[in-house]
C-alpha positions in Angstrom: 0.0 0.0 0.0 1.7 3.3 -1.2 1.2 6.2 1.5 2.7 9.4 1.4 2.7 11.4 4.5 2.9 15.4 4.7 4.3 17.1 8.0 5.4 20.9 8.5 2.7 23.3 7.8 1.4 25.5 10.3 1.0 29.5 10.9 4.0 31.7 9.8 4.1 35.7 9.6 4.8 36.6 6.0 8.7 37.0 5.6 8.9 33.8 7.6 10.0 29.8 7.0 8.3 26.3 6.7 10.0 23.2 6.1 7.6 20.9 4.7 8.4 17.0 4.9 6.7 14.1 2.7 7.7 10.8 4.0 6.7 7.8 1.3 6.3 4.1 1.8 5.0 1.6 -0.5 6.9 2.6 -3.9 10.7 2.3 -5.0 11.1 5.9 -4.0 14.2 6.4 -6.2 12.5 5.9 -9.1 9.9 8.4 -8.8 9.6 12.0 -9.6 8.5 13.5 -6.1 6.8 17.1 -6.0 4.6 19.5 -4.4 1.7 21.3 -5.3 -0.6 23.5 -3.7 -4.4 24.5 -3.7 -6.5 27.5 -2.7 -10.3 26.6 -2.5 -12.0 27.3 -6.0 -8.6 27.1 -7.5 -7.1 24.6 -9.4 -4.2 22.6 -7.6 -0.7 23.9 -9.0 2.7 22.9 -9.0 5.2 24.1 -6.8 7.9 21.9 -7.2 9.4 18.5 -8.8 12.5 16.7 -8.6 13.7 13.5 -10.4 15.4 10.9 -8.9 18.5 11.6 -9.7 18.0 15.0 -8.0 17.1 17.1 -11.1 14.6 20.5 -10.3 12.0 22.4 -12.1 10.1 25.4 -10.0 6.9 27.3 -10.2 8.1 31.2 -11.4 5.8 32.1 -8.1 8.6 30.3 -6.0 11.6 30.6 -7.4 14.6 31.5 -5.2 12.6 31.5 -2.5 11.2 28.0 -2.4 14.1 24.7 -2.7 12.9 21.2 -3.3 14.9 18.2 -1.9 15.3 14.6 -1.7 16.5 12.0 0.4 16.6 8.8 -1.4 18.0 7.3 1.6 14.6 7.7 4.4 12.5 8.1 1.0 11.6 11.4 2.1 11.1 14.5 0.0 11.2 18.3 1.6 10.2 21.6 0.4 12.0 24.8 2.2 10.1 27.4 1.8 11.8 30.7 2.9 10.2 34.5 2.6 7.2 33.4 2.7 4.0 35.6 1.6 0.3 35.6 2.3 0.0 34.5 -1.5 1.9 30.9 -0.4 -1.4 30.3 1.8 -2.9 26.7 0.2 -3.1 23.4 1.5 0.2 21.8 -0.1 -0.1 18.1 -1.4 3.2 15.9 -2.2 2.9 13.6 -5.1 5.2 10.7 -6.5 4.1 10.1 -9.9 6.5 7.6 -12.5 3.8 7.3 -14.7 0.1 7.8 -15.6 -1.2 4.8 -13.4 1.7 4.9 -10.8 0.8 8.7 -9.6 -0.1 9.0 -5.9 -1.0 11.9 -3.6 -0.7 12.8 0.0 -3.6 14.0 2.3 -2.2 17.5 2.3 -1.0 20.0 4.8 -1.8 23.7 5.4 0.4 26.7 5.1 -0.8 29.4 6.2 1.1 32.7 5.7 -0.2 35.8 7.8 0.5 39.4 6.7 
């Protein structure tokens, strides 16, 4: 059974940090692209971040230089540091391991919430 568990959001003051943590079980972790997305209600979910497995990045244009997307194949965790936060970053933020159309799986989500 695949599960992907988020932990790390919370309330921060705008300017502030979150580190968020995705822990995964189930898959062959390596072999997976690992990201982050976000959703606002009545908005589509987005991406935030991906990274490959061998430890390649791609960012939303919202986050770059301020948000940094990392992997540790080792505890088959993936993290998202999120740094200068803004009251725009408020969304629930979902991880997702995805190596293909039928192997794509999400977490349960975790809130950020950025106050101004």
């Amino acid at each position: 059974q695949v599960q992907l568990v988020e932990s790390g959001g919370g309330l921060v003051q705008a300017g502030g940090s979150l580190r968020l943590s995705c822990a995964a079980s189930g898959i062959i972790f390596r072999v997976f692209n690992m990201g982050w997305y976000r959703q606002v209600p009545g908005k589509q979910r987005e991406l935030v971040a991906v990274i490959t497995g061998a430890g390649s990045a791609n960012y939303a244009e919202s986050v770059k230089g301020r948000f940094t997307i990392s992997r540790d194949n080792a505890k088959n965790t993936v993290y998202l540091q999120m740094n200068s936060l803004e009251p725009e970053d408020t969304a629930v933020y979902y991880c997702n391991a995805k190596q293909n159309i039928i192997q794509n799986f999400w977490g349960q989500g975790t809130q950020v919430t950025v106050s101004s």
